[in-house]
C-alpha positions as CSV (number, residue, x, y, z in Angstrom):
1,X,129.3,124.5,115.3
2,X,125.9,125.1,114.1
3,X,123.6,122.1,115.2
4,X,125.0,119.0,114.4
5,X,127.1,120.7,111.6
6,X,130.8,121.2,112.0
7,X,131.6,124.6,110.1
8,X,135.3,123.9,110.2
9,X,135.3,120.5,108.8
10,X,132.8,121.6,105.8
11,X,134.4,124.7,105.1
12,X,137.8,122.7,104.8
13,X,136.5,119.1,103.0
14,X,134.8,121.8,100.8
15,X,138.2,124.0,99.7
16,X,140.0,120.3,99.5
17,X,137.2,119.2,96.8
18,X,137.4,122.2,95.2
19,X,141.4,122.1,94.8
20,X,141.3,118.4,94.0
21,X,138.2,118.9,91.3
22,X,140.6,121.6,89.8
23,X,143.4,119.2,89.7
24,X,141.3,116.4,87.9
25,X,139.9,119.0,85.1
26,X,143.8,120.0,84.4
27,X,145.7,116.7,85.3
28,X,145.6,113.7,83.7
29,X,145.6,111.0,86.9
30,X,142.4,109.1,87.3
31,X,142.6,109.3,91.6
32,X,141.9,112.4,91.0
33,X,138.7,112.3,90.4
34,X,138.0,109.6,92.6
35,X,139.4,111.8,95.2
36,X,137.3,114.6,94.4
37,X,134.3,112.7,94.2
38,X,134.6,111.4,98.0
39,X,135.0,114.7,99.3
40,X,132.0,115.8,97.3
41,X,130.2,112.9,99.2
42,X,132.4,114.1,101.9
43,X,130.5,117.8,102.0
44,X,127.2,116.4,101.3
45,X,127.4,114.1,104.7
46,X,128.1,117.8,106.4
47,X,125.4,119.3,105.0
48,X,123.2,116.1,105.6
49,X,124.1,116.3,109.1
50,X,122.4,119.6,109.2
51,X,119.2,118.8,107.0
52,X,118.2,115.7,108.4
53,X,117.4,116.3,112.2
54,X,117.3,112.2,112.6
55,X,121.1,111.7,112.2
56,X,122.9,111.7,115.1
57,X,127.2,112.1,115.9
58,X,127.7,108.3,115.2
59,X,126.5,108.2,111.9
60,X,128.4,111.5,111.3
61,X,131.5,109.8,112.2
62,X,130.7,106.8,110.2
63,X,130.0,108.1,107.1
64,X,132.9,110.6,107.3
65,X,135.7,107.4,108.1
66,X,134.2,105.6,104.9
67,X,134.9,108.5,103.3
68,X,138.2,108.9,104.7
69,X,139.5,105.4,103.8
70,X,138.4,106.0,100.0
71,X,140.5,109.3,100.2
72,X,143.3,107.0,101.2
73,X,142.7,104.0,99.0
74,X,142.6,106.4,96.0
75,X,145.9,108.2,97.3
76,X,147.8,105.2,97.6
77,X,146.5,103.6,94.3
78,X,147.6,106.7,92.3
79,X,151.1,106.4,93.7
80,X,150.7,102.6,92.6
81,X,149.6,103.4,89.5
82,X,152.5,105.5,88.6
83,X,155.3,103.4,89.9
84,X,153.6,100.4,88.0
85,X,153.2,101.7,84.7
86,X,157.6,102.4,85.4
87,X,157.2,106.7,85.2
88,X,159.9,108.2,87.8
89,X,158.5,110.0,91.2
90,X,157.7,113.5,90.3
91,X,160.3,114.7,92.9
92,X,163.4,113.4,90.5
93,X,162.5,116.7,88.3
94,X,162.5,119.2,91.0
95,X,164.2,122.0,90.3
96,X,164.1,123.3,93.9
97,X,166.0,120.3,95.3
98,X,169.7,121.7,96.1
99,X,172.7,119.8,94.9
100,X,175.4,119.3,97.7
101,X,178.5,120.3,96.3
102,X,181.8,118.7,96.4
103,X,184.4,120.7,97.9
């Protein structure tokens, strides 16, 4: 912890935008980019926490659970999304799923 910044936390919302910003370039979903936008905002309330020496744990907290529950919303829409427009779960396809045989 430096300050009022939480290295952990950044350093993690920060690899999770960066996975989910890679995912929206090479995916077609829309959540995706939703997603990666809120944990852009995400970081930038870490790094705000750090800059501006007004801001105290609460509106850490409050920011960050905003955040949070557009992570989820956009999560939950995108499964929405898919089972509305009718296309099967992506696990249907798996190839690693084993078959139980028959004996």
């Amino acid at each position: 912890m430096v300050g009022p910044l939480r290295i952990d936390h950044a350093v993690e919302d920060a690899v999770l935008m960066l996975i989910f910003g890679w995912l929206a370039l090479t995916r077609d979903r829309w959540w995706l980019f939703v997603m990666t936008a809120s944990l852009a905002l995400t970081v930038m309330v870490h790094f705000s926490m750090a800059w501006v020496p007004g801001l105290d744990h609460r509106a850490d907290v409050a920011a960050r659970l905003g955040l949070g529950v557009l992570t989820m919303a956009s999560l939950l829409l995108g499964v929405a999304e898919r089972w509305m427009a009718g296309e099967p779960p992506a696990i249907a396809g798996a190839q690693w799923r084993r078959r139980i045989r028959a004996s």
